[in-house]
C-alpha positions as CSV (number, residue, x, y, z in Angstrom):
1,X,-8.7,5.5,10.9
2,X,-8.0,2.1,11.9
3,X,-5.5,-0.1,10.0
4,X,-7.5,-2.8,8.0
5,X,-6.0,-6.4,7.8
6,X,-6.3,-7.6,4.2
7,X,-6.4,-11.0,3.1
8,X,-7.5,-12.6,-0.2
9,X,-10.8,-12.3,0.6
10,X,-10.8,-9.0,1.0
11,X,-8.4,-7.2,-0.9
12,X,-10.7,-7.2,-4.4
13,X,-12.9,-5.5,-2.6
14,X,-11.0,-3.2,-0.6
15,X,-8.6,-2.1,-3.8
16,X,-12.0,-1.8,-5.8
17,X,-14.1,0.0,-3.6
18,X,-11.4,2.8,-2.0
19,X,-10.0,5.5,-4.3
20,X,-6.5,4.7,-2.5
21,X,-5.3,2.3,-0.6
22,X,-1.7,2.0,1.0
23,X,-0.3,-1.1,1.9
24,X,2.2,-2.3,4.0
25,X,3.8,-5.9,3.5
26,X,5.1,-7.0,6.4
27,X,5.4,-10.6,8.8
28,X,5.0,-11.3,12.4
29,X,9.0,-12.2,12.6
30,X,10.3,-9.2,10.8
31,X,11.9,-6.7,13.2
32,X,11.7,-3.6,11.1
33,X,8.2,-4.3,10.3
34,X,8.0,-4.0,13.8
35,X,10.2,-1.3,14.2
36,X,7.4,0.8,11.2
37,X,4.3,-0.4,12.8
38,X,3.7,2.3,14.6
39,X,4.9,4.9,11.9
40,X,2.6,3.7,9.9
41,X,-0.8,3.4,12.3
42,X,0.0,7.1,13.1
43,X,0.1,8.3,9.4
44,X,-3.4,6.6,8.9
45,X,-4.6,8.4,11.9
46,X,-3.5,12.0,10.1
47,X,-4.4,11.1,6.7
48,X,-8.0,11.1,5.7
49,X,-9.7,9.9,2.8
50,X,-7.3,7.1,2.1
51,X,-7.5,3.3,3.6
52,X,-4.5,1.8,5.5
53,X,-3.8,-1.4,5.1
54,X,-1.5,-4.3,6.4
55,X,-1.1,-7.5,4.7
56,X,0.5,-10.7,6.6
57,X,2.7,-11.9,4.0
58,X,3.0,-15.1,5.9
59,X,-0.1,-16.0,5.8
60,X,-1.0,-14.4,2.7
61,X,1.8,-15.5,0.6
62,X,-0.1,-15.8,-2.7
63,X,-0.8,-11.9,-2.0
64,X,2.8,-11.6,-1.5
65,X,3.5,-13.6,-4.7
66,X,1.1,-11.7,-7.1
67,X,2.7,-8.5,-6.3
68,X,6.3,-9.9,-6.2
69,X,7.3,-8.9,-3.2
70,X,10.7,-10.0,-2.3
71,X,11.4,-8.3,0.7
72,X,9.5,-6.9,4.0
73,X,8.3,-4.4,4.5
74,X,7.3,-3.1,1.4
75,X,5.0,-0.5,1.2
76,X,2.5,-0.2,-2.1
77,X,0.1,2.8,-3.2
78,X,-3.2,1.5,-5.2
79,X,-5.3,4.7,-6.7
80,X,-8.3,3.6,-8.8
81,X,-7.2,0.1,-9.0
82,X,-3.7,0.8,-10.6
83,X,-1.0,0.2,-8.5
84,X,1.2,3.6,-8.5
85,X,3.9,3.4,-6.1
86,X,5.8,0.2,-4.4
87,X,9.2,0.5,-2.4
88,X,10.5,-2.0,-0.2
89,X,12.0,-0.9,3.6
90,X,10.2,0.9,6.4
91,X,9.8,5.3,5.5
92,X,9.9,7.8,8.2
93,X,6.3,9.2,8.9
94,X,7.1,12.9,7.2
95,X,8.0,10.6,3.9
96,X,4.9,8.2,3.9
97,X,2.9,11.7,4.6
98,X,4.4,13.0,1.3
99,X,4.2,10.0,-0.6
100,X,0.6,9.8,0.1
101,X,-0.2,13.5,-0.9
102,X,1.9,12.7,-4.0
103,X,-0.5,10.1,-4.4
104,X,-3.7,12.6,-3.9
105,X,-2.7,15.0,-6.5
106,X,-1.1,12.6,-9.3
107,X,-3.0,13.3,-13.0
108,X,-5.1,9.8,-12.9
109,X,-5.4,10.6,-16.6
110,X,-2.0,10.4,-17.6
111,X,-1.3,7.5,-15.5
112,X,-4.4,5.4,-17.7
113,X,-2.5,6.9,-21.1
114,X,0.9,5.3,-19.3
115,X,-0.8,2.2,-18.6
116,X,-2.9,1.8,-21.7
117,X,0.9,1.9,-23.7
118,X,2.6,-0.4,-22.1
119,X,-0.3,-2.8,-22.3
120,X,-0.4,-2.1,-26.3
């Protein structure tokens, strides 16, 4: 599957419409962002039933704001709406593969009872 380039247009309705969605924060001047590009664009060619997507955080830097991100790249998991995973630096393609399947399998239930607690 192709990589999708989110902006703030799109990334409502990308996070809300997809069960999970990986992103990867990352700017044209960054040379390990450069260096994990293609990492990344062949784990979303082996992993189905997830969306891949890149955000520009230069041009998108209220994106980048919002989610606090501080360095580049960082990579964040979104699995029905809730952001579950977020690590900044580039991952080999073995560990983004496991990440992801961590992701797949993860108890969605207990994650909403985790959430709902520290929102009380």
């Amino acid at each position: 599957m192709a990589v999708l380039e989110l902006n703030q247009e799109n990334f409502d309705k990308t996070i809300q419409e997809n069960d999970i969605v990986v992103l990867d924060f990352w700017a044209p001047w960054c040379g390990p962002c450069k260096q994990f590009a293609p990492t990344y664009e062949e784990v979303s060619n082996k992993v189905t039933d997830v969306v891949f997507a890149k955000i520009n955080t230069e041009d998108e830097q209220a994106l980048a704001g919002q989610y606090q991100i501080r360095s580049i790249p960082t990579l964040m998991i979104f699995r029905e709406q809730i952001a579950i995973f977020s690590q900044p630096g580039a991952m080999a393609g073995a560990d983004l593969e496991a990440v992801v399947k961590k992701a797949q399998t993860l108890d969605m239930d207990k994650v909403r009872e985790e959430v709902a607690k520290e929102t009380n």
